[in-house]
C-alpha positions in Angstrom: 5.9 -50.0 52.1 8.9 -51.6 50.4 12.4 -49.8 50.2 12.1 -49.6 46.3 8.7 -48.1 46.3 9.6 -45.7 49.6 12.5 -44.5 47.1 10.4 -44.0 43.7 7.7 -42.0 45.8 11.1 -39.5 47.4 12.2 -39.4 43.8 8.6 -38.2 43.0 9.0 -35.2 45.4 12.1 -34.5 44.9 11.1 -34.1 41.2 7.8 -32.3 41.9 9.5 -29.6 44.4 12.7 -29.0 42.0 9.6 -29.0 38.8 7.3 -26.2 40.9 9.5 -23.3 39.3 12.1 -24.3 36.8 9.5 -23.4 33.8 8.7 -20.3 35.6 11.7 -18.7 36.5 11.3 -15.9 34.2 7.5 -14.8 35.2 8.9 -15.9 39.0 11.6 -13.1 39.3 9.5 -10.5 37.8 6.7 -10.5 40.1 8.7 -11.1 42.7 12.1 -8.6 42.1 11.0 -7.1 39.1 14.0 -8.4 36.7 12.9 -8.7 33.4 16.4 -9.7 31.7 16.9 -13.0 29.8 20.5 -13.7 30.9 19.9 -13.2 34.2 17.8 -16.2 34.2 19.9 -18.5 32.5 22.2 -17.6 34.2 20.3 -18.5 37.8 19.3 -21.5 36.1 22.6 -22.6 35.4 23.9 -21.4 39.3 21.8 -24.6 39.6 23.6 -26.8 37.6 26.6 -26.0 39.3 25.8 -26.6 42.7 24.5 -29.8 42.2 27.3 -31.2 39.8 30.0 -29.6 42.2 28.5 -31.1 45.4 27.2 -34.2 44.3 30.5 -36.1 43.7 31.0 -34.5 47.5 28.4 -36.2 48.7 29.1 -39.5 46.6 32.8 -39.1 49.2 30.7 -38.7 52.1 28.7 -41.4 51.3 30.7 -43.6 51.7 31.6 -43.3 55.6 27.9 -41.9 56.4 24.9 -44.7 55.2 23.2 -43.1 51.8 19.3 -42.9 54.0 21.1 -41.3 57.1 22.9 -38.5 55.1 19.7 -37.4 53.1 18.1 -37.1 56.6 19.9 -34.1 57.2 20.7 -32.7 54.1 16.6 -32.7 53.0 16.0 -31.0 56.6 18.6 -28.0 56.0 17.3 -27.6 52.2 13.5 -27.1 53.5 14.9 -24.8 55.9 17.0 -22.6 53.5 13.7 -23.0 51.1 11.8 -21.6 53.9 14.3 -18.5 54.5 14.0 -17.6 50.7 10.5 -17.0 51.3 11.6 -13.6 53.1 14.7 -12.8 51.2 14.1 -9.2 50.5 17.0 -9.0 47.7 17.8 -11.1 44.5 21.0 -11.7 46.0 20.0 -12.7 49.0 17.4 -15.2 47.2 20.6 -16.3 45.3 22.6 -17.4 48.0 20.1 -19.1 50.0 18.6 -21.1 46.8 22.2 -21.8 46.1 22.8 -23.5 49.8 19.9 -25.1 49.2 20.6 -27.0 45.7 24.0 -27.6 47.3 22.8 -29.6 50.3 19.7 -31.1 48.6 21.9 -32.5 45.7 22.7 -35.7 48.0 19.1 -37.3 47.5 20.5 -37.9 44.2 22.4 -40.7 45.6 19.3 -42.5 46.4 19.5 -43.4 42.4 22.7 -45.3 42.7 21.9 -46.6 46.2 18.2 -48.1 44.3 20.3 -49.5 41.5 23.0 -51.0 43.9 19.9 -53.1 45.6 18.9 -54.3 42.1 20.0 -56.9 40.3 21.4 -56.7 36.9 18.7 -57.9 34.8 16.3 -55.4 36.4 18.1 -52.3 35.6 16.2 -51.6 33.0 13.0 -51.7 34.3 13.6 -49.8 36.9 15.4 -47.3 35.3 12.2 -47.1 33.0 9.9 -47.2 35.9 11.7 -44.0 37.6 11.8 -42.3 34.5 8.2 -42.5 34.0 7.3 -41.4 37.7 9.8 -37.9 37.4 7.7 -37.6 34.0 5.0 -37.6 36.0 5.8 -35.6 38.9 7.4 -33.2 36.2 3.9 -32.9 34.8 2.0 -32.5 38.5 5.3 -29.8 39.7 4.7 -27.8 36.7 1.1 -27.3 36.8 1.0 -26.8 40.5 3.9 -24.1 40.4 2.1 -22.6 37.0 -1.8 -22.2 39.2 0.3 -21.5 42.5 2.0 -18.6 40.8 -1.2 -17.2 39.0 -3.2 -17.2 42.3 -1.5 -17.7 45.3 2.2 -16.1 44.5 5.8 -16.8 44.0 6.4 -17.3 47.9 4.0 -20.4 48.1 5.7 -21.6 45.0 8.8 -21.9 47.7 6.8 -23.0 50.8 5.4 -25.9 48.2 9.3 -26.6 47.3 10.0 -26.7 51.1 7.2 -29.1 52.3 8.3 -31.6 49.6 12.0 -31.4 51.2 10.3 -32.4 54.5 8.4 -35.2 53.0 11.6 -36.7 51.8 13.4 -36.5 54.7 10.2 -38.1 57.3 9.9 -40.9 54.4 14.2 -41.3 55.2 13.3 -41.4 59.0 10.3 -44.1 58.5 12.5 -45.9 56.4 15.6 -46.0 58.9 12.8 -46.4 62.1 10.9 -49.5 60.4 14.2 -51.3 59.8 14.0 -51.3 56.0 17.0 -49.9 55.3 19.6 -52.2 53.7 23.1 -50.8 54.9 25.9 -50.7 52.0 28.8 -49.6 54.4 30.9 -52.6 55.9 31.1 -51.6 59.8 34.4 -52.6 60.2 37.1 -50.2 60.6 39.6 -51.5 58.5 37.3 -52.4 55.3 36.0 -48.8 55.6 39.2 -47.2 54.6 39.1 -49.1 51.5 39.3 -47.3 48.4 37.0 -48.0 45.5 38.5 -50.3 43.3 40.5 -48.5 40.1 39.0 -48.6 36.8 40.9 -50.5 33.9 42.0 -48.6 31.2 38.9 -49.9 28.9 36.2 -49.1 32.0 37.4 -45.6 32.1 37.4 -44.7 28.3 33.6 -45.5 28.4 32.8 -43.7 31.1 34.3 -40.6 29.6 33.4 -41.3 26.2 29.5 -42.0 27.3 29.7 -38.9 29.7 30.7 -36.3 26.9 27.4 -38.0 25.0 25.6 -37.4 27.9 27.0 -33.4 27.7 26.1 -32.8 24.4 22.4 -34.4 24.8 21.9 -32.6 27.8 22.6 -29.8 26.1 20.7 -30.0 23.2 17.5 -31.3 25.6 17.5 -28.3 28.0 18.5 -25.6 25.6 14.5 -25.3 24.9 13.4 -25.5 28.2 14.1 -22.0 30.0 11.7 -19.8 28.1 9.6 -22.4 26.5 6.6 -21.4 28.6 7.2 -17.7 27.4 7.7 -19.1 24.2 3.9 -20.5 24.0 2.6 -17.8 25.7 3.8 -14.9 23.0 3.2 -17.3 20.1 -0.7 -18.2 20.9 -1.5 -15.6 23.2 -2.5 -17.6 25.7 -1.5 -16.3 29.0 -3.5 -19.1 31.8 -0.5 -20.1 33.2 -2.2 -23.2 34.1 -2.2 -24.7 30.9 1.1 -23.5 29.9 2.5 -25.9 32.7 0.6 -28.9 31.3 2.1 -27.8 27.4 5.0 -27.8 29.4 4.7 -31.1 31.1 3.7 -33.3 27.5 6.8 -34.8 27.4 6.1 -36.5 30.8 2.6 -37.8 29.6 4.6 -39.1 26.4 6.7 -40.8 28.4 4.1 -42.6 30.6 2.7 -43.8 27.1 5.8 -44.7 25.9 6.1 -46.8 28.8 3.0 -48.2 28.5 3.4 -49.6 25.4 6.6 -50.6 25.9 5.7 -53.5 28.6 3.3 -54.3 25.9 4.7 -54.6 22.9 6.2 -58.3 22.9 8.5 -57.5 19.6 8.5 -53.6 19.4 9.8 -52.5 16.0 13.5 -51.6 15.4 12.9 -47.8 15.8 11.3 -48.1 19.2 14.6 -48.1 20.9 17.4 -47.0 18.4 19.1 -44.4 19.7 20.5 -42.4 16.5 16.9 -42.6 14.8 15.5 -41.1 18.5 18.2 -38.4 18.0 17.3 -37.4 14.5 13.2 -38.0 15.8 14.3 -35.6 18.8 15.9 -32.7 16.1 12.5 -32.9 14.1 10.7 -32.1 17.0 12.3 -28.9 18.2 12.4 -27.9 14.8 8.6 -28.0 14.9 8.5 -26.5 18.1 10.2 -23.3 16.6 7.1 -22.6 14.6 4.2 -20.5 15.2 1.6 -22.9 14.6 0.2 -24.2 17.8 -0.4 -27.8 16.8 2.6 -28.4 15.1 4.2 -26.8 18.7 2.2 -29.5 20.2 3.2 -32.1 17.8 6.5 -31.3 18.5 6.3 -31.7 22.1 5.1 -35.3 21.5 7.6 -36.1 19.4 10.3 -34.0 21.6 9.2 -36.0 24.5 8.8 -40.0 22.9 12.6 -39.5 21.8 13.6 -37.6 25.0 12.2 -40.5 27.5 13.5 -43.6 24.9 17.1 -41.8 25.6 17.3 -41.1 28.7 16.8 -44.7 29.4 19.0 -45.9 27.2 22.0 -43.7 28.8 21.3 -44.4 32.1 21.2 -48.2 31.4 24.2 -47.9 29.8 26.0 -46.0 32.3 25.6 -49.2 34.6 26.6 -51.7 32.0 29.7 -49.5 32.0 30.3 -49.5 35.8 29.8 -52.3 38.9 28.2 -51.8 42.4 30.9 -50.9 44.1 31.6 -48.0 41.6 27.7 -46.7 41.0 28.2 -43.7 43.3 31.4 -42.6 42.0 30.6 -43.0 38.5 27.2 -41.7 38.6 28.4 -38.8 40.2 31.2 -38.8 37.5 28.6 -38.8 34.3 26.6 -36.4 36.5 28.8 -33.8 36.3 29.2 -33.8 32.9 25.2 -33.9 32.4 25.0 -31.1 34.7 27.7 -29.5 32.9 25.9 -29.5 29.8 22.1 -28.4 31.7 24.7 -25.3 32.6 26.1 -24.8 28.9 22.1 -24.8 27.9 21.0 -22.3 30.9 23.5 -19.9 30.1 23.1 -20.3 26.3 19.4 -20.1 26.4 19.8 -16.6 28.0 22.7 -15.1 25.8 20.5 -16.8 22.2 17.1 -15.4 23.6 18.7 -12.0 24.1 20.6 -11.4 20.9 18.5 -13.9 18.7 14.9 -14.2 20.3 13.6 -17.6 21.6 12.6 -19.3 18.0 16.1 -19.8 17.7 17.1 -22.0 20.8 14.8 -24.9 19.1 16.9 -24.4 16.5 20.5 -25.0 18.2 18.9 -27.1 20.6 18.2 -29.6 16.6 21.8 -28.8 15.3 23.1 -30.1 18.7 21.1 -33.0 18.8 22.7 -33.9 15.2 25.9 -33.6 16.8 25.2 -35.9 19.4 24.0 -38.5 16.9 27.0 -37.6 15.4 29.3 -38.5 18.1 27.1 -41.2 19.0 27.9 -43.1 15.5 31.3 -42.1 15.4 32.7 -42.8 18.5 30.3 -44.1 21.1 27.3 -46.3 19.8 25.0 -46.8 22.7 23.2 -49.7 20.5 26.2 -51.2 20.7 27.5 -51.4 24.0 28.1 -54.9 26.2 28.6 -55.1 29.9 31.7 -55.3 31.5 32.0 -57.9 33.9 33.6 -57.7 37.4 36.7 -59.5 36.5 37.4 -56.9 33.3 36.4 -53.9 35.6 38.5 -55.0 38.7 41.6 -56.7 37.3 42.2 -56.3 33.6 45.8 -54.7 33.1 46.2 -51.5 30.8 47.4 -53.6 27.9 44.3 -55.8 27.2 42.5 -56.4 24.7 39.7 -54.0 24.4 37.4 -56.2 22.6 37.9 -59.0 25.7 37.3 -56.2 28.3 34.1 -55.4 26.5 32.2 -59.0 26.6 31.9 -60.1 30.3 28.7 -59.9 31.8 27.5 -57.5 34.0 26.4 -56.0 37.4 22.8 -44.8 43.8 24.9 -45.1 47.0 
């Protein structure tokens, strides 16, 4: 087993433990603690996103005096062990602080994303990044309709002893990786090199990174602002209550995706629309707006249309965040536009709970449209992701405050 393919299949469970639940939270905490309000699970939802965008950058420091495998060792073991203890929490608040310590330690396998993309060259970033977003499509897809038949026959605590065993299974694919020798080390040994600092951005290097992280923000946003109580959502409107399939409604975003790939490596001269990332905004708005209906196929349509744009995006923005950064800053700026995505997954989660409760559900497809406008707003006002060149090494490392944007902008390009 290659190191690329050893990390895709950890990304996989990572993805298919964190997917068991998070479209069931709202059916989870009333069988198992009998809470019933909408805000209190936005708000758990978005006690997620906070743990992992305050940690992460945390573990992006650590990382770089502890090699990337080692670390997620340790910090997989002690998150299947917290898992574990939330099995027997008798309280919510006792299942809130131990699910907490557990998104807080098992944040660092995120690094394995910059570490994969530090290993890669250039030219392959796309692909890759394609590649891994089809395979957490498609462990989003097998999470979701395991936790949806796990919690309709077996319970909410097997939901968490599945989340716990695929903690384990990352961390004995870390130690298989580390025993067979396969691991490419990204620290230099020596003492002095060590206490080198990152490199400082330029001037130009660090507008884009904050310019393309508020993008991210606002489309995270907008993306997860429908996700919370979508499954209650289709259950209410078609009366339909085989949790089952609700996960695989849930999940058709991810079998879009695996299409869209698909096609992709096909297509030798796709159309203009294929990858355009304002008309994939405005196709994304149209379809939440159908997904606010109460017409089951034009739900369904809009989850296939929801999910084509969704998948197109995401790899556009994460294959321009390393256009916009080198190898020896993929940690720290991935943890950077991290935070802000998280950020915005935590402005949805909280959002989703305060809309559902004073407006009803319909209406989070609704904001969740108006925001994506207002990322294609930004996007063609400020940003332009169709746009954007590589920086090259020499414009990240030594270009001085006062040059030339347009100059820093057209070098050539490159998780820890």
């Amino acid at each position: 087993m290659s190191l690329r393919t050893a990390i895709l299949i950890m990304s996989a469970f990572g993805v298919i433990s964190d997917s068991i639940l998070i479209a069931f939270y709202p059916q989870f905490f009333e069988a198992r603690y009998g809470l019933t309000n909408a805000v209190h699970t936005g708000a758990y939802i978005a006690a997620i996103s906070i743990a992992v965008m305050c940690m992460l950058p945390v573990w992006a420091y650590v990382a770089r005096y502890v090699e990337t495998m080692h670390l997620v060792v340790y910090t997989q073991f002690a998150a299947g062990v917290l898992c574990l203890l939330a099995i027997w929490a008798p309280t919510a608040l006792m299942f809130w602080v131990l699910t907490m310590l557990m998104y807080m330690v098992k944040a660092s396998y995120l690094l394995m994303f910059p570490y994969l993309m530090r290993l890669e060259k250039a030219d392959n970033h796309a692909v890759v990044i394609g590649l891994l977003s089809v395979i957490i499509h498609i462990a989003g897809i097998f999470g979701a309709a395991v936790g949806g038949l796990s919690l309709q026959r077996q319970g909410p605590e097997f939901c968490l002893l599945l989340m716990a065993a695929g903690d384990f299974i990352q961390m004995l694919l870390c130690l298989y990786l580390i025993r067979s020798g396969k691991v490419v080390k990204v620290i230099d040994r020596d003492e002095d090199n060590r206490a080198k600092v990152v490199p400082k951005r330029s001037r130009v290097a660090l507008v884009k990174l904050m310019q393309l992280s508020l993008l991210m923000l606002l489309f995270d946003f907008s993306a997860y602002l429908i996700r919370p109580f979508f499954t209650l959502f289709w259950e209410n409107t078609t009366q339909i209550s085989n949790q089952m399939l609700t996960g695989f409604v849930f999940a058709i975003p991810g079998v879009v995706a695996l299409f869209a790939l698909l096609l992709k490596r096909r297509w030798l001269n796709p159309p203009w629309w294929v990858e355009h990332s304002q008309f994939n905004l405005l196709l994304a708005a149209v379809g939440m707006l159908l997904q606010a209906t109460p017409s089951m196929w034009l739900i369904l349509l809009g989850r296939v249309l929801y999910g084509w744009a969704i998948f197109q995006l995401l790899v556009k923005l994460e294959v321009t965040l390393f256009k916009v950064s080198t190898p020896e800053s993929y940690a720290r700026d991935f943890s950077v536009a991290n935070f802000f995505q998280n950020f915005g997954v935590l402005l949805s989660s909280f959002g989703a709970g305060y809309v559902v409760s004073l407006l009803g559900i319909p209406m989070t497809f609704v904001i969740a449209a108006v925001g994506m406008l207002l990322t294609l707003m930004f996007d063609r006002c400020v940003f332009d992701l169709d746009r954007q060149q590589p920086l090259s090494e020499q414009a990240e490392l030594h270009s001085v405050d006062s040059a030339s944007p347009l100059l820093a902008a057209q070098g050539g390009a490159g998780h820890d």
